[in-house]
C-alpha positions as CSV (number, residue, x, y, z in Angstrom):
1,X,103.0,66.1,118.6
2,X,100.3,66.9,120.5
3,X,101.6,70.6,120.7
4,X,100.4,71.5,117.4
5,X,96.7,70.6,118.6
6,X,97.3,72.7,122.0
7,X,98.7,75.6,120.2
8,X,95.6,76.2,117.7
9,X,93.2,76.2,120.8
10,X,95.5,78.6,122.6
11,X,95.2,81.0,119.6
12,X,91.9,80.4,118.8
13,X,90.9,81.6,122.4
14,X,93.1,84.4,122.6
15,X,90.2,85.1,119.1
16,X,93.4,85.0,116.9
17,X,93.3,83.2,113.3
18,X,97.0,83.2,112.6
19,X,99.8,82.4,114.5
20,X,102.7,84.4,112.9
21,X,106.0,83.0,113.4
22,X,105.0,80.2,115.5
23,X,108.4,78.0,116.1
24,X,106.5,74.7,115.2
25,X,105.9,73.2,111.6
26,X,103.1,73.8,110.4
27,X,101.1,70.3,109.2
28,X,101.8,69.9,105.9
29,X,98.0,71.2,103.7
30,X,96.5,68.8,101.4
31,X,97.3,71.2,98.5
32,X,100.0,74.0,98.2
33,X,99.0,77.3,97.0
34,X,100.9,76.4,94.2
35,X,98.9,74.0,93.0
36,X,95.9,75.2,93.8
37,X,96.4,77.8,90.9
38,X,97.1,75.8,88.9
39,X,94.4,73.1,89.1
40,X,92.3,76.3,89.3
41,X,91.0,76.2,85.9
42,X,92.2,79.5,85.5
43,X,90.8,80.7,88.8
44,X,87.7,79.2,88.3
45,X,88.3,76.4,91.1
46,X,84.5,75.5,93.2
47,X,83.7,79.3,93.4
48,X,80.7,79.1,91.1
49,X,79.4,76.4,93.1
50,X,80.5,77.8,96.5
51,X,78.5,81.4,96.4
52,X,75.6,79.7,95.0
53,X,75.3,77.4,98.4
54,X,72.9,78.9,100.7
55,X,73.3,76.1,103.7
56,X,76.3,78.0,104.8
57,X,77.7,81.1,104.8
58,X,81.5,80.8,103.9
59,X,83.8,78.9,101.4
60,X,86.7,76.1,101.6
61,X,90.3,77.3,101.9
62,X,90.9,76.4,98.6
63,X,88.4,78.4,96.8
64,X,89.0,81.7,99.4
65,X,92.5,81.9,98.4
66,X,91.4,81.7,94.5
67,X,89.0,84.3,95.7
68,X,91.3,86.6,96.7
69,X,92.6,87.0,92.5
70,X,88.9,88.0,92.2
71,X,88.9,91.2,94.8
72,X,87.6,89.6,98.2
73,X,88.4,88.0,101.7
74,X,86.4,85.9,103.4
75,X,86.6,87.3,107.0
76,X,84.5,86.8,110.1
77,X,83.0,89.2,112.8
78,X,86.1,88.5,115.6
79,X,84.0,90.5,117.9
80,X,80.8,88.0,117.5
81,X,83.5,85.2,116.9
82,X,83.6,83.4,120.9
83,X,79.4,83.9,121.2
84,X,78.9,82.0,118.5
85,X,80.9,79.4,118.8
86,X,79.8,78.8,122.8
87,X,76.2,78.7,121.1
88,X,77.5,76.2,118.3
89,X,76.5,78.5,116.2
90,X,78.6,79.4,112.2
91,X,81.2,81.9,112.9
92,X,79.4,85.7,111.5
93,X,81.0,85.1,108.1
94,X,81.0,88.1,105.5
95,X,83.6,88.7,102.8
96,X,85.6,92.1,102.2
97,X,85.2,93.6,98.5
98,X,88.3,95.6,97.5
99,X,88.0,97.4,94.2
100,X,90.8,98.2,91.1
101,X,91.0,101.9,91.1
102,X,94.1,103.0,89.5
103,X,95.8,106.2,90.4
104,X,92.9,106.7,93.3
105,X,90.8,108.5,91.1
106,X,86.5,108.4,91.2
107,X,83.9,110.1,89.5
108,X,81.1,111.2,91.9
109,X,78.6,109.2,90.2
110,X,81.6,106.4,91.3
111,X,81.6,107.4,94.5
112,X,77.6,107.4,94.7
113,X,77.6,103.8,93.8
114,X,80.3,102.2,96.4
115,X,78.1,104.8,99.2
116,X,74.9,102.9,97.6
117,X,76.3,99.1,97.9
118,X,78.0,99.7,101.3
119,X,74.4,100.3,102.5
120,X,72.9,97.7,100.6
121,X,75.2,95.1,100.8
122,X,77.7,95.8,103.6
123,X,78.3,97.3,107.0
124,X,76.9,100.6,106.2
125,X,80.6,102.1,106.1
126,X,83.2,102.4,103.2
127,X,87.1,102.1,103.4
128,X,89.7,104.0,102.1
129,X,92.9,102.3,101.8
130,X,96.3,102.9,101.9
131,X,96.2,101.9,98.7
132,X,94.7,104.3,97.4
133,X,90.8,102.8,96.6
134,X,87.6,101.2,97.8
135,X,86.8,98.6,100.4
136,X,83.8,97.3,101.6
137,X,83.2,94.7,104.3
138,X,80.8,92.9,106.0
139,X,79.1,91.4,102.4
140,X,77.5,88.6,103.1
141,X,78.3,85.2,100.2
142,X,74.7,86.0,99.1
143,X,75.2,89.2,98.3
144,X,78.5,88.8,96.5
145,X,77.4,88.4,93.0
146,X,74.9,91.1,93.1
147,X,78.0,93.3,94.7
148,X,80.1,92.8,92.3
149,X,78.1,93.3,89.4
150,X,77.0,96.7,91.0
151,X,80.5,98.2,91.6
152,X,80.9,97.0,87.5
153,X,78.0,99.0,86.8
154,X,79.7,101.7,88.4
155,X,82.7,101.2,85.7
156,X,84.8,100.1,88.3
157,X,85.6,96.0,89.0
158,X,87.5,94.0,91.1
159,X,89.7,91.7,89.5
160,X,93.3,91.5,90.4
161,X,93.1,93.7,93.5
162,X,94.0,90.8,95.2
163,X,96.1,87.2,95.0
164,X,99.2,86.7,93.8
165,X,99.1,89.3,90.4
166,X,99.4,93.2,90.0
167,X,97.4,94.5,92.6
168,X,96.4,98.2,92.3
169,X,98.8,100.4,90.6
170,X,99.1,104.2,93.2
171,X,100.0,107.4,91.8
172,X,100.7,110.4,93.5
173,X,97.9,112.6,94.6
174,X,99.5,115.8,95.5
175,X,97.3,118.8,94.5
176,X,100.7,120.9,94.0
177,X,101.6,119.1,91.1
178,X,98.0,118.7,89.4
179,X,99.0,119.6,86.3
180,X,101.3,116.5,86.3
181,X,98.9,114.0,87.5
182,X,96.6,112.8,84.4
183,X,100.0,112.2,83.2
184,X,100.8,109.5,86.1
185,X,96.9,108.3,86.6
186,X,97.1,107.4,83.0
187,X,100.1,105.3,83.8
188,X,98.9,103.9,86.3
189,X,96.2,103.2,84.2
190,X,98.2,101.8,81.4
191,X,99.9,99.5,83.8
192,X,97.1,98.0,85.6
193,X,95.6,96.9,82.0
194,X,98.6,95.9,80.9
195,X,99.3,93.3,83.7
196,X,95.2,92.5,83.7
197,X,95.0,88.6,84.1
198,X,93.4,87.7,80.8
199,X,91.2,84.7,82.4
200,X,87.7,85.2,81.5
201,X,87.0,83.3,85.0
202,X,85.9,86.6,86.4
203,X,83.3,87.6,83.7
204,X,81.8,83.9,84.0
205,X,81.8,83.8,87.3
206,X,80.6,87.3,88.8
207,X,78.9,89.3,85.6
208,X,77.9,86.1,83.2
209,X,80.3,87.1,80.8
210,X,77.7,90.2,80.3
211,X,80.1,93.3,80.0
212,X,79.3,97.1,80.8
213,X,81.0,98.9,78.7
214,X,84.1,100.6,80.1
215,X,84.1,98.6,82.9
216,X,85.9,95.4,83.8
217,X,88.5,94.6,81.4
218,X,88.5,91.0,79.6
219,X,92.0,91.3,77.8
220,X,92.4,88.6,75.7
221,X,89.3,86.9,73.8
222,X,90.8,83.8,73.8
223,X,89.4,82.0,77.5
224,X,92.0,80.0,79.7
225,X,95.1,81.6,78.6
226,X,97.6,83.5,80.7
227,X,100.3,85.0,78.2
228,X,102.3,86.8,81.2
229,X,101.6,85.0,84.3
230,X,101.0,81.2,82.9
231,X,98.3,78.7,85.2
232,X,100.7,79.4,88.4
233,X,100.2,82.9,88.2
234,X,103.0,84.8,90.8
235,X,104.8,83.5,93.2
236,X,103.1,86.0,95.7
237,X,101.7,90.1,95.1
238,X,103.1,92.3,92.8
239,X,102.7,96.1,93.8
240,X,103.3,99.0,92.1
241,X,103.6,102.8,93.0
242,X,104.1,105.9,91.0
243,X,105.8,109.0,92.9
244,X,106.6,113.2,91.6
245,X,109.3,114.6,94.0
246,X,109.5,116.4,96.1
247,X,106.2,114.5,97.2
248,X,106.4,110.9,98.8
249,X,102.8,110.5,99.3
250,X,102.9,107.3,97.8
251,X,105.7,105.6,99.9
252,X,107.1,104.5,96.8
253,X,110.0,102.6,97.9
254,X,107.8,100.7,99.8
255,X,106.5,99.2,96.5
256,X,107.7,95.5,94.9
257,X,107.9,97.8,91.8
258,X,108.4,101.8,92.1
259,X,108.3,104.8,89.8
260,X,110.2,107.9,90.3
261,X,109.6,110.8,88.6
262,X,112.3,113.0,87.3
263,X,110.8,116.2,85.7
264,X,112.7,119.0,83.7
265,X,114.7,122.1,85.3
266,X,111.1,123.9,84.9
267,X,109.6,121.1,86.6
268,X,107.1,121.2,85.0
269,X,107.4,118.0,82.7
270,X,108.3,114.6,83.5
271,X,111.1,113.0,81.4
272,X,111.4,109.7,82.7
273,X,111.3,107.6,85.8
274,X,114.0,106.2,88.0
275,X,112.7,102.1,88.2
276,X,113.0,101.2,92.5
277,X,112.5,97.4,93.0
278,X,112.4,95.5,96.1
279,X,110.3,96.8,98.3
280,X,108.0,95.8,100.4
281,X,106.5,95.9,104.6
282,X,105.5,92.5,105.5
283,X,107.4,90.5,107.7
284,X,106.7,87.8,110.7
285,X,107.3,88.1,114.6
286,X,110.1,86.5,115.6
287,X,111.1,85.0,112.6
288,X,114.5,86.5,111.3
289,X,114.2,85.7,107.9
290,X,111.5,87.9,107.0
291,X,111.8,91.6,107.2
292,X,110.8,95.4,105.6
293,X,112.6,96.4,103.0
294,X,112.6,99.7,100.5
295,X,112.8,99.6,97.2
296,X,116.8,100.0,95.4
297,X,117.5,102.0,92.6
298,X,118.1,99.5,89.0
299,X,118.4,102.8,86.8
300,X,116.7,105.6,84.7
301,X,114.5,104.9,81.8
302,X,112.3,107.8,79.6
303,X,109.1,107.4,80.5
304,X,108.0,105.4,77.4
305,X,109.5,102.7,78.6
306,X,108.0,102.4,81.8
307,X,104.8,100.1,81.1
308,X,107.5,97.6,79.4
309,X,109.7,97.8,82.4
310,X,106.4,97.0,84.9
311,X,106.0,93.4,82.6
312,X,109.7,92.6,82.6
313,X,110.3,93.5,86.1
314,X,107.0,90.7,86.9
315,X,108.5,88.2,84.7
316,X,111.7,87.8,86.2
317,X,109.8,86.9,89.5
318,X,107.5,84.8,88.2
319,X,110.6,83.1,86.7
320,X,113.0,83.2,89.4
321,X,110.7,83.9,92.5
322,X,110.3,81.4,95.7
323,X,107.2,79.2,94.9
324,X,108.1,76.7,98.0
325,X,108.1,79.2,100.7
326,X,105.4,81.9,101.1
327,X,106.7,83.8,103.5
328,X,110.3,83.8,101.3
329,X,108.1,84.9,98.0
330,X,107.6,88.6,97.7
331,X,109.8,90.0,95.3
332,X,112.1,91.6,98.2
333,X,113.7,88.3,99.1
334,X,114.5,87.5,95.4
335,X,116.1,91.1,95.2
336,X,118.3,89.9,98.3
337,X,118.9,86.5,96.9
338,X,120.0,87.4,93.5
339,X,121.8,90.8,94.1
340,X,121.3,94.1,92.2
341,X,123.4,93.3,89.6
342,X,122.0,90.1,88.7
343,X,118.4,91.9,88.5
344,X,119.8,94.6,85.9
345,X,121.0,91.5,83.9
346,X,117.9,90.1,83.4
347,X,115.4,92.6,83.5
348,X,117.8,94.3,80.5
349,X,118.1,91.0,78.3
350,X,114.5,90.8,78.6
351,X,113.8,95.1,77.6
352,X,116.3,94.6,75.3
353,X,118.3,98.0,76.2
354,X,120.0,98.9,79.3
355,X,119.1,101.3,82.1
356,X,120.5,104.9,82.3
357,X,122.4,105.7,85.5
358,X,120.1,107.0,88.5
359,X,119.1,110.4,88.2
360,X,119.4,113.0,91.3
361,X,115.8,113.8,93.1
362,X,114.7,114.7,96.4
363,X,111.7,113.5,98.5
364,X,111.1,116.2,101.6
365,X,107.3,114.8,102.4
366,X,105.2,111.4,102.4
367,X,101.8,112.9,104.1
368,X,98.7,115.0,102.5
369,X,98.7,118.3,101.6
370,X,95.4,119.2,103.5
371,X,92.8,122.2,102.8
372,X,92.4,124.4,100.0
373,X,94.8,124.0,97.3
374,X,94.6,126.2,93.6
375,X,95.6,122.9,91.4
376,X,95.5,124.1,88.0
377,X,94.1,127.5,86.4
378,X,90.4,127.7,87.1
379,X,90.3,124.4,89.5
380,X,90.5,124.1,93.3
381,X,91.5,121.3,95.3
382,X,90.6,120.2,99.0
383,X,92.2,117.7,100.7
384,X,90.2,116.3,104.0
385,X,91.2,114.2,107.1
386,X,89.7,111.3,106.7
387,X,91.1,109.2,110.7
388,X,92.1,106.3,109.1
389,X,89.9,106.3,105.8
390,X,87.0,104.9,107.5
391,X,83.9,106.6,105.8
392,X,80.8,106.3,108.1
393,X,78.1,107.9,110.2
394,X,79.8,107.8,113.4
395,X,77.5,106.8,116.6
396,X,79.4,110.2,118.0
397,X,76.9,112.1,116.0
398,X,79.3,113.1,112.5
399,X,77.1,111.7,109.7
400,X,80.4,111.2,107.3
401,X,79.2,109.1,104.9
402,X,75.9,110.9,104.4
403,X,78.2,114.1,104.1
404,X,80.3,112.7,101.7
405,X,77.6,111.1,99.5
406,X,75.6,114.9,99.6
407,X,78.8,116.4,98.2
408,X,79.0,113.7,95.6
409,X,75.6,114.7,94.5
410,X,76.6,118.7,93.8
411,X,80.4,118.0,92.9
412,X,81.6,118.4,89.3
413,X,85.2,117.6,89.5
414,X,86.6,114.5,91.0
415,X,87.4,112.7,94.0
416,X,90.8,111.6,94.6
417,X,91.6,108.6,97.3
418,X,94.9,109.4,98.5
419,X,97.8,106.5,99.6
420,X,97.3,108.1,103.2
421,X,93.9,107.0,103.2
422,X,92.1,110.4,102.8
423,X,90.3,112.1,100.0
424,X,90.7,114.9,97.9
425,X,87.9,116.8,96.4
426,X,89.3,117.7,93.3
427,X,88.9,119.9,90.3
428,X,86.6,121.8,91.9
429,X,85.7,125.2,89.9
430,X,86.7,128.5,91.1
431,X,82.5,129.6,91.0
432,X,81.6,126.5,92.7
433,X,84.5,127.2,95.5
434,X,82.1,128.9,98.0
435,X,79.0,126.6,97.8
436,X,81.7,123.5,98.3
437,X,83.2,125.0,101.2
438,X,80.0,125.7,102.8
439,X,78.7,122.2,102.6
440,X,82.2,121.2,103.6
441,X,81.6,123.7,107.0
442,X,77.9,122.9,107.7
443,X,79.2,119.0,108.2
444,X,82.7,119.5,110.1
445,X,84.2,118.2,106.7
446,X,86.7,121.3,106.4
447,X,87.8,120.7,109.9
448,X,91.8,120.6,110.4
449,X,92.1,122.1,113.7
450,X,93.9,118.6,114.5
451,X,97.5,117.9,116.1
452,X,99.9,117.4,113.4
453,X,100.7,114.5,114.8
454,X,97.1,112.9,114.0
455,X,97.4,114.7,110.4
456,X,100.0,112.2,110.0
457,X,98.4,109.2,111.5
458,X,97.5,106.0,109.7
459,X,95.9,102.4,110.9
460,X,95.3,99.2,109.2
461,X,91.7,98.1,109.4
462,X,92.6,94.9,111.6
463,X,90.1,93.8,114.4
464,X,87.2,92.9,114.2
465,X,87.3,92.1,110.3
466,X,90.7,91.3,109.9
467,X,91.6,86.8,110.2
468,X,95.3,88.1,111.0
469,X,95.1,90.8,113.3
470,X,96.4,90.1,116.7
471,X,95.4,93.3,118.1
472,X,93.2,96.5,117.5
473,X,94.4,99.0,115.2
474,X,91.8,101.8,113.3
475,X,89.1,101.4,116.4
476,X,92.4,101.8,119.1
477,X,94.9,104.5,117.6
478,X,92.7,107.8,118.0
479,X,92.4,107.4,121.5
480,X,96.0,106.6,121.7
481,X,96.5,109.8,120.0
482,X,94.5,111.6,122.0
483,X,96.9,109.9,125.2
484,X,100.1,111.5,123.3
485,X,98.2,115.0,122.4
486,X,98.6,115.7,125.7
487,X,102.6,115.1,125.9
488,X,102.4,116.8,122.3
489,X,101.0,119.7,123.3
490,X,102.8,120.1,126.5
491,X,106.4,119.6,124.6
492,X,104.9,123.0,122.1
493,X,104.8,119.8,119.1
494,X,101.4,120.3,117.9
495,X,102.1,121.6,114.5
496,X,105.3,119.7,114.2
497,X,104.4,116.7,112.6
498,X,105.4,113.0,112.7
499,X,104.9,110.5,111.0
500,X,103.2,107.4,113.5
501,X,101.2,104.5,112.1
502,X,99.7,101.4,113.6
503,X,98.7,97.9,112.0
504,X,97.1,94.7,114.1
505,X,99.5,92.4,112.8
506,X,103.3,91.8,111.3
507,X,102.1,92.4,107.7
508,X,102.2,95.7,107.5
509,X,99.0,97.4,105.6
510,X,99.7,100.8,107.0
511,X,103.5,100.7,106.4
512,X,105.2,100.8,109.9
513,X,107.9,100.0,109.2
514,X,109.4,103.5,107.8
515,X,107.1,105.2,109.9
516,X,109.0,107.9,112.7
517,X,106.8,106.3,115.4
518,X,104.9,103.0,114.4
519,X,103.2,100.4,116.7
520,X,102.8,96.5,115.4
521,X,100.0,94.4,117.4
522,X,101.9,91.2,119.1
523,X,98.6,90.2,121.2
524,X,95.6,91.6,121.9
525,X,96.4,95.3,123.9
526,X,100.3,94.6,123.5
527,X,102.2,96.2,120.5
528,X,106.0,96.4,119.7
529,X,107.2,99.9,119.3
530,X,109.7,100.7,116.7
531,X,111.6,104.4,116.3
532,X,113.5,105.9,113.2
533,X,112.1,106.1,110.4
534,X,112.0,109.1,108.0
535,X,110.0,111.9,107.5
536,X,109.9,111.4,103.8
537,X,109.4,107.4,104.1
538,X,112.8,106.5,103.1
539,X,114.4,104.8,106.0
540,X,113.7,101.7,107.7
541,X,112.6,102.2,111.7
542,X,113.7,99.8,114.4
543,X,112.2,98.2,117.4
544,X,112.8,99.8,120.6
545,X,110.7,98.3,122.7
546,X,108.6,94.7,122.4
547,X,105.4,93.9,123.7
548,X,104.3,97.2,125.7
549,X,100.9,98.2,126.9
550,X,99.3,101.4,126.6
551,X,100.6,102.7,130.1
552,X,104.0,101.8,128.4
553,X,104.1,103.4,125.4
554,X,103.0,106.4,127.2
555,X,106.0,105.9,130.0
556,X,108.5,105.5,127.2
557,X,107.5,108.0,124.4
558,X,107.1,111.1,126.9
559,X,110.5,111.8,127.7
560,X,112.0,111.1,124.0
561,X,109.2,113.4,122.9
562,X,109.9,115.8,125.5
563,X,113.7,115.4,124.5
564,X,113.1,116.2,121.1
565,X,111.8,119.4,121.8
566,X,114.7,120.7,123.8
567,X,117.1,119.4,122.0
568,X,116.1,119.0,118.1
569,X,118.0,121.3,115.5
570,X,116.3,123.5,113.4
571,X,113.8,121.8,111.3
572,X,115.5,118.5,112.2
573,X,112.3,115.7,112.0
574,X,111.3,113.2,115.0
575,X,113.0,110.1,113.0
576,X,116.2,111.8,112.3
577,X,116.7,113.1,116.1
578,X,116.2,109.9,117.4
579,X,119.2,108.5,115.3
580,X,121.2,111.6,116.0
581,X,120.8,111.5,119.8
582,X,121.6,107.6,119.9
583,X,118.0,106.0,121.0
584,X,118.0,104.2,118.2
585,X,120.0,102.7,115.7
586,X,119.7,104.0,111.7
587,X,118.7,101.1,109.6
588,X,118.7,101.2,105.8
589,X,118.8,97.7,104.4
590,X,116.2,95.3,105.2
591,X,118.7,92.4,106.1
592,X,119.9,94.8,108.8
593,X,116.2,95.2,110.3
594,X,116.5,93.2,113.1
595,X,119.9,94.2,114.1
596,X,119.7,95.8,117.3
């Protein structure tokens, strides 16, 4: 029909790639993703030959999703994006670099190289994710080998943090528990390696099969063979998340795959992990079949046994996971298909044991600990704000980045890049204490004087980067904030915090969707609003409202904010008030997500 035709120029001038949920088939590609792994040679595909083309400045479809296995998106300049085109002009292509940091942990000399690349190479800024690492943006195709091969010289690489594998495995970052977290970084370590594609396709491709050593991991000398994930690879991401109670920094139920610990009566050791699958934000507007959902409990295993539960766990969905439906493929839907009990069947015939019952635990907490923290004996840490883990030198005169790299320069300890998108400066002596926190001063670094409600703010990176976003997210959500401060601080809230997030699009990079407040771009200055969840990320939220403008959301959040301040219970949180005084309705299961 000719709708199809009309419906692409719509989007395309509203400066929007993707239409999610459209009600019209889509025309059927020339490939599936499907088999475009598989005729990939391995990942291999054109990409060679693409980056090496200087007469343009992007790749083919075919070789951007095979990309994406390799740690990058090819993304265009949105806010360049109609001038161009009016000029016949190449859209402002550059590609977004994501690197494989597991647990969120860098060395300073680490965190020197990204600073040096993002000037080099990219926008002059650095991203810290939700997910607990690195991203740059704005690298142009020319500059991609040359990238890559510098973040490997940093000991770092890229490979898997995207495409339809493992991505990056999180661990908790909470300085309280320090003396527990080598413990889960090295997990998370183990993991990640473990479930490393073995195809030497990155090597050729990116470094000329010329390894640094300790950096990016070739696991199997034999080339061209996949023994876990075969030539189709996953049926879609596989993610992974490692949490200590009573600390839900991690959102771990959020997670396809998540790790509980459960530590002695002395906490002070962890004896094994209760295994969460299921999990998982992304969903489409108006299409009822997709949805949130958090993770469900299959059992309790000691913790030696939780690398073989990550493989097993993978290999049942890349057995029994949706390869004809994308949006039908994350491992959520199979959880929902099959039941729970049919998932403890197989992953157990496949361990060859069978999971202990659940073990009891309690989660009060899913932000950042922030400021001065004694971790361990000796060693200090310090937890910044980082608004929405963008890392420049603001036009507003804060030179962030230049900050940051300085402290690199003089720190001896760590940095640790939390799932909230800030940073730790970890391990920190007790001598060097003073001279940290007077750098930290003399920039605005230590600075927390903030609402709590901002404390506990996240935004996906969306416009003008992001191909799916439909509206702003990072460069919009402060000044919202700063809109609400105002009822915040008339309601006597400021230090109370909740937990409110913000993504461009449905897919849900900042986790809205168990967020106490949480806005979702629907079109460019229009977001739905959604109320409910928990304070400690372990209920679904609903939406309240669809498809309100800034004056709205101020007009309908004022008087349940003011609300919850005359009427809350003692230490009763925004998300749970809301459910208790009947604005919105409690939602736990992710089929029940768009029941109103």
């Amino acid at each position: 029909t000719g709708f199809a035709d009309f419906e692409q120029r719509l989007w395309a001038a509203l400066n929007i790639d993707v239409v999610a949920g459209a009600g019209v088939e889509e025309e059927a590609p020339g490939r599936t993703d499907e088999e475009n792994k598989v005729i990939s040679n391995f990942l291999r595909g054109s990409i060679s030959q693409a980056i090496a083309d200087t007469s343009c400045g992007y790749v083919d479809e075919w070789d951007g999703k095979l990309l994406k296995f390799h740690g990058t998106y090819m993304q265009d300049d949105r806010d360049l994006r109609a001038e161009r085109m009016s000029r016949g002009e190449e859209k402002a292509f550059s590609f977004m670099i994501r690197v494989r940091l597991p647990g969120g942990v860098a060395t300073p000399a680490q965190w020197l190289a990204m600073d040096k690349l993002a000037d080099e190479y990219g926008n002059q800024t650095m991203k810290i994710t939700t997910r607990q690492t690195f991203q740059l943006h704005g690298v142009l195709k020319r500059d991609l080998r040359e990238t890559m091969r510098g973040i490997n010289r940093g000991l770092m690489d890229t490979i898997a943090a995207c495409g339809d594998v493992n991505r990056n495995v999180v661990a908790s970052a909470n300085p309280l528990q320090a003396h527990l977290q080598p413990e889960v970084v090295q997990l998370a370590t183990d993991i990640s390696r473990h479930l490393l594609p073995s195809t030497s396709a990155y090597h050729e491709i990116w470094l000329d099969d010329k390894m640094v050593a300790g950096s990016a991991e070739q696991t199997s000398p034999v080339a061209d063979y996949e023994p876990l994930y075969g030539p189709a690879y996953l049926p879609r991401k596989y993610k992974i998340a490692i949490a200590i109670p009573p600390e839900n920094d991690v959102d771990v139920v959020a997670y396809d795959l998540g790790f509980i610990a459960i530590l002695d009566a002395e906490q002070q050791n962890i004896l094994g992990y209760n295994v969460m699958i299921g999990g998982g934000m992304g969903m489409t507007h108006n299409n009822r079949k997709t949805y949130p959902r958090l993770a469900t409990c299959l059992g309790y295993v000691p913790k030696d046994k939780a690398i073989a539960v990550s493989e097993k766990v993978m290999l049942v969905q890349r057995d029994h996971g949706d390869r004809t439906n994308r949006k039908h493929a994350r491992l959520k839907y199979t959880v929902d298909d099959y039941g729970m009990d049919w998932w403890r069947q197989q992953v157990e015939a496949r361990l060859g044991f069978a999971f202990e019952a659940e073990r009891p635990y309690k989660f009060t907490h899913n932000g950042d600990r922030y400021g001065w923290v004694k971790s361990t004996p000796g060693l200090n840490n310090f937890t910044m704000f980082v608004q929405n883990g963008r890392v420049a030198n603001f036009p507003d005169g804060k030179p962030v980045k230049a900050a940051l790299a300085e402290l690199a320069r003089v720190h001896t300890g760590n940095f640790r890049l939390t799932c909230n998108a800030h940073l730790i400066v970890a391990d920190v002596k007790d001598e060097d204490v003073p001279k940290i926190s007077a750098l930290l001063a003399r920039h605005g670094l230590d600075n927390l004087d903030y609402s709590a409600l901002r404390l506990h703010s996240m935004a996906c990176a969306a416009l003008p980067t992001c191909g799916l976003a439909m509206a702003e997210s990072e460069r919009y959500l402060p000044s919202l904030i700063d809109l609400l401060d105002k009822i915040i601080d008339e309601a006597g809230l400021r230090q109370n915090a909740i937990v409110i997030r913000m993504t461009g699009c449905p897919n849900g990079c900042a986790r809205p969707y168990n967020a106490e407040i949480a806005f979702v771009g629907k079109a460019p200055g229009a977001y739905n609003l959604y109320l409910g969840g928990s304070h400690s990320g372990e209920r679904l939220n609903k939406i309240y409202r669809e498809t309100v403008t800034e004056e709205q959301i101020l007009e309908v959040l004022a008087p349940i904010i003011k609300q919850y301040a005359v009427e809350r219970m003692e230490d009763e949180h925004f998300g749970d008030f809301v459910i208790r005084a009947g604005i919105i309705k409690e939602t736990r299961e992710g089929k029940d997500f768009h029941e109103v």
